[in-house]
N, C-alpha and C positions, 0 to 999 in steps of 0.2 A: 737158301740162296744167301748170297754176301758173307760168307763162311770164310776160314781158311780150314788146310786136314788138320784133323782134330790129333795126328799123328804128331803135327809139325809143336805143338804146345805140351806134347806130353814129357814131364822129366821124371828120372830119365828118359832116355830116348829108344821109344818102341823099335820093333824089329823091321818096322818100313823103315824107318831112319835108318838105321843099323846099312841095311841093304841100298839104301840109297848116298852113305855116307861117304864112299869114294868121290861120286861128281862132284857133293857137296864141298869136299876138299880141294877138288880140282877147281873149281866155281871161287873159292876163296882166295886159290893161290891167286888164279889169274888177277880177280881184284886189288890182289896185294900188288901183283907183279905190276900193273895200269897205273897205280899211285906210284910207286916206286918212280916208275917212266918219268911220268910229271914231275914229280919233288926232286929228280936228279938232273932232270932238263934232260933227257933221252928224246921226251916229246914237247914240243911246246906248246904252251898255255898261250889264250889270245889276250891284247892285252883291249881292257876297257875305261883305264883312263880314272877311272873311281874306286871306293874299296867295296868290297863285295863281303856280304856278310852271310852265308849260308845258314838257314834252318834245314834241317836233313833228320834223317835216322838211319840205321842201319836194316830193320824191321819193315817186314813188306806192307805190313799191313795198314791202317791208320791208326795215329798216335796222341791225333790232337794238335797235328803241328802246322795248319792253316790257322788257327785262333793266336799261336804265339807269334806267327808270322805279322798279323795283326797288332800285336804288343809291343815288338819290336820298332815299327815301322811309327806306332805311335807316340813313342818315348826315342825316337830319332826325331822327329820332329818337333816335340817338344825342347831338344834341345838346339834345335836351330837349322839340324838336318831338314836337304830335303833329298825323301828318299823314293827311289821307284824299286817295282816289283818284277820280279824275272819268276818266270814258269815255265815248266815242258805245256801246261794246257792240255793232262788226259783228257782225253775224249771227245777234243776239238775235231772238227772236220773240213778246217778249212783249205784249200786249195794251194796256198804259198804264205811263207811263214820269213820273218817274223810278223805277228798281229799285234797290233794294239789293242789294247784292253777299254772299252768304253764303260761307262753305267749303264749304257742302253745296247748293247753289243748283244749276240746270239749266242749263248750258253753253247749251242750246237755247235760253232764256229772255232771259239773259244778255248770252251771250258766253262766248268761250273766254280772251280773255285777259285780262278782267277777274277771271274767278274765279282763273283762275291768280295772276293777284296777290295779290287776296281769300288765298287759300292761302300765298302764299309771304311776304306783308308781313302781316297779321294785322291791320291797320286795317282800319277804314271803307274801303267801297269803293258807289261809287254810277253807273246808267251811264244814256243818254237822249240823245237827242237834241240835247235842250236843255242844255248841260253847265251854265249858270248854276242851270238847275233843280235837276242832280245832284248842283252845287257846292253847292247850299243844303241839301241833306238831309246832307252828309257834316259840314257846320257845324253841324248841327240835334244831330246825333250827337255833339259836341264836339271836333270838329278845329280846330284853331288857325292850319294851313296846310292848299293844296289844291296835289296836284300831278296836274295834266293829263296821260292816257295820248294822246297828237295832242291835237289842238284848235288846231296852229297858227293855220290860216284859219280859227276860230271865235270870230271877233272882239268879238263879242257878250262871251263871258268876258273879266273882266278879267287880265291879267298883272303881276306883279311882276320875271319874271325868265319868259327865253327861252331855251329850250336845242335846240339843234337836231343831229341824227342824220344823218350820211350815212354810205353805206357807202363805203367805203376801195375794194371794189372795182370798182362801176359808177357809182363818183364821182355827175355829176350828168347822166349818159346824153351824150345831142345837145346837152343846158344848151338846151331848145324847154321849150314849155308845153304842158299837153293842146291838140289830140290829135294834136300835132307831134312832139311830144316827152312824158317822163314826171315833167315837173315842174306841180307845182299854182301854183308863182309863182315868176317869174322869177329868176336866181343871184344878181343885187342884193338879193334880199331876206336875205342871210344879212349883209352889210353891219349890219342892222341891228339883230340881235340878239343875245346877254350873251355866248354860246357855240356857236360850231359845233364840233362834234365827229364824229370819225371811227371807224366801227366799221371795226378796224384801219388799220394805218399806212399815212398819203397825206400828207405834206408837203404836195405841191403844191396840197392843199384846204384842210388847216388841222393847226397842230402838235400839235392836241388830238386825243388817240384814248385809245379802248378795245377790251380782246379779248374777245370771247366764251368762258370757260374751261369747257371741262366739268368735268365731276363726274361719280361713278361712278353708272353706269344703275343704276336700278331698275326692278322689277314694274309695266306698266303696271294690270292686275286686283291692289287690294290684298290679297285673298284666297291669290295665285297662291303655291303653293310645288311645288318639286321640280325646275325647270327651272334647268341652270345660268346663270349668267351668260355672257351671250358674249364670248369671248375674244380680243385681239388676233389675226388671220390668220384668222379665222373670215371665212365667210359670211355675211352677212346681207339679209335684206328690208329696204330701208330708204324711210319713209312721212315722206313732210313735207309738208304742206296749210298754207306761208306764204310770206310773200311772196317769198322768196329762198329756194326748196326747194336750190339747188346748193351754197349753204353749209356747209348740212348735212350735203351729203352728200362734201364735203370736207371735214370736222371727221373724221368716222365714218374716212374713208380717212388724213388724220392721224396718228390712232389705232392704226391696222394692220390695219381691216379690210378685207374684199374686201365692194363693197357694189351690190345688186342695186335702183336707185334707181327708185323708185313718186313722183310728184309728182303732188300734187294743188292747187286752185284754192285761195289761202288764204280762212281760215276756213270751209273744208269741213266739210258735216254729214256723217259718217262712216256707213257700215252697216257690219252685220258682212261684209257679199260683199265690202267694199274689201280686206279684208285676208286675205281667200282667197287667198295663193297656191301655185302649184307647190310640191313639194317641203317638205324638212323642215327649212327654212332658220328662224332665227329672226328677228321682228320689230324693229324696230327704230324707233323716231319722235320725233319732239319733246315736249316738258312740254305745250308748245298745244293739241298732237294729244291727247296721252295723256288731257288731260282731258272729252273729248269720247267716247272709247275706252274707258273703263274697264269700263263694262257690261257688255261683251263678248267685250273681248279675250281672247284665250287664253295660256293659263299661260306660253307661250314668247315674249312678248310683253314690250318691255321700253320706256323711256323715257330719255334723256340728258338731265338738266337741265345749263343752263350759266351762267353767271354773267358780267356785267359786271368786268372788272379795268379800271380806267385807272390810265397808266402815272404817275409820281409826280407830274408838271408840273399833266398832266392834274387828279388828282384836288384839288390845289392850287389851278387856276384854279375847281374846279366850288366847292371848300371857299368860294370867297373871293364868286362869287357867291350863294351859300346865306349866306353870313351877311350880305351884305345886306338880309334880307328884315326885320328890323327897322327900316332905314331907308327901304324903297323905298315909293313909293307905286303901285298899279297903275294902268296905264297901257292 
């Protein structure tokens, strides 16, 4: 579970690619042909009053790019920004949209990593479909900037600044479009935007990276006391329901744990029977997971948050984009 095809990563690119490489083209053009619309005013963008700074990628899969979403929002604010968050909110279920994002809000409602934001940046946080829509309640709230969790291909939003996330390690797969490959628009499109950057180091993709640091686990249940923390060389159950669960579970192994790996579908609505297992192993999961989990989980149950570092180049090129956003007009 929580996989992509193992066709969609292989290069070159196997004979399912191959065979599915016309939609993939046709999948790309249309892409191309949708931005085109937008950047030549065929369609028009709404407007929202603020500059809008998109984290995106082009890669379906997860890249690391709620953490830098995080980064950003933190080093706008240190500079005097105040910024709010726009999201679609996979896997919300709520009734009418735009929502607000609370600390104490229903992950079900939501989204899982929209609250997690909500939680860890303490601004405005708004999520829907319609991101211009979202974009207008988190300006309604007095944010001055808006920075987009995705929304690349959400052309509709206006942009100030493009930032874009791949991972370091399954690069850009076959470099096909759906359902050839696991790109939403074709590798020319990174040509054209402020910053590609790499969730760890890949030269060959672009000299801008970041690591994912952990931080020392905590209680997924706030309540939870009496269970130790898990120790390096330990056992553990280890639960990750996003889009690169193997990450994870090479961070934990990192670490020095020995780790018993449970992958699930990202943005999985959790029961408590997922986290039934064997033995008297301790739990283990992501901040995404945990906030979905908390209800339930059991005292030995614990969470790794991680953080965004980029390396000094890096955080220089992002600095030098962000202060753009008094000059730029969005586009």
């Amino acid at each position: 579970m929580g996989g992509l095809p193992e066709f969609w990563l292989r290069h070159p690119p196997g004979w399912q690619a191959r065979v599915l490489w016309p939609l993939g083209a046709l999948y790309g053009l249309i892409a191309r042909l949708r931005r085109h619309a937008y950047h030549s005013g065929w369609l028009r963008r709404g407007d929202v009053r603020v500059p809008v700074v998109v984290v995106g990628n082009i890669f379906v899969g997860g890249t690391g790019k709620t953490p830098m979403v995080a980064w950003v929002v933190r080093r706008l604010q240190a500079s005097g920004w105040q910024p709010g968050i726009v999201s679609r909110g996979y896997g919300g279920r709520a009734t009418s949209w735009p929502q607000t994002v609370h600390p104490d809000s229903d992950p079900a409602l939501v989204g899982d990593e929209p609250l997690l934001l909500a939680r860890q940046t303490g601004c405005p946080v708004a999520v829907g479909p319609d991101r211009v829509a979202a974009a207008r309640r988190v300006v309604a709230a007095g944010c001055d900037v808006i920075v987009s969790d995705d929304g690349l291909q959400h052309y509709r939003l206006p942009r100030a600044v493009e930032l874009v996330i791949c991972d370091g390690a399954r690069k850009l797969g076959n470099g096909l479009c759906l359902p050839a490959g696991p790109l939403r628009e074709a590798p020319g499109r990174l040509a054209t935007v402020d910053l590609v950057l790499s969730n760890g180091y890949a030269p060959e993709l672009t000299p801008y990276w970041f690591d994912l640091v952990p931080g020392a686990m905590r209680p997924v249940a706030a309540q939870a006391v009496g269970a130790p923390r898990p120790a390096p060389g330990e056992t553990v159950n280890a639960v990750a329901g996003i889009g690169h669960p193997e990450r994870f579970f090479a961070t934990l192994e990192a670490m020095g744990y020995r780790v018993i790996r449970h992958s699930f579908p990202d943005h999985h609505a959790y029961r408590p029977d997922d986290l039934a297992f064997a033995g008297q192993w301790p739990v283990v999961m992501t901040e995404k997971d945990a906030v979905k989990c908390a209800g339930f989980a059991g005292e030995n149950s614990w969470y790794l948050p991680v953080e965004a570092r980029p390396d000094a180049q890096t955080a220089s090129q992002l600095d030098a984009c962000l202060a753009r956003l008094n000059r730029c007009q969005s586009r």
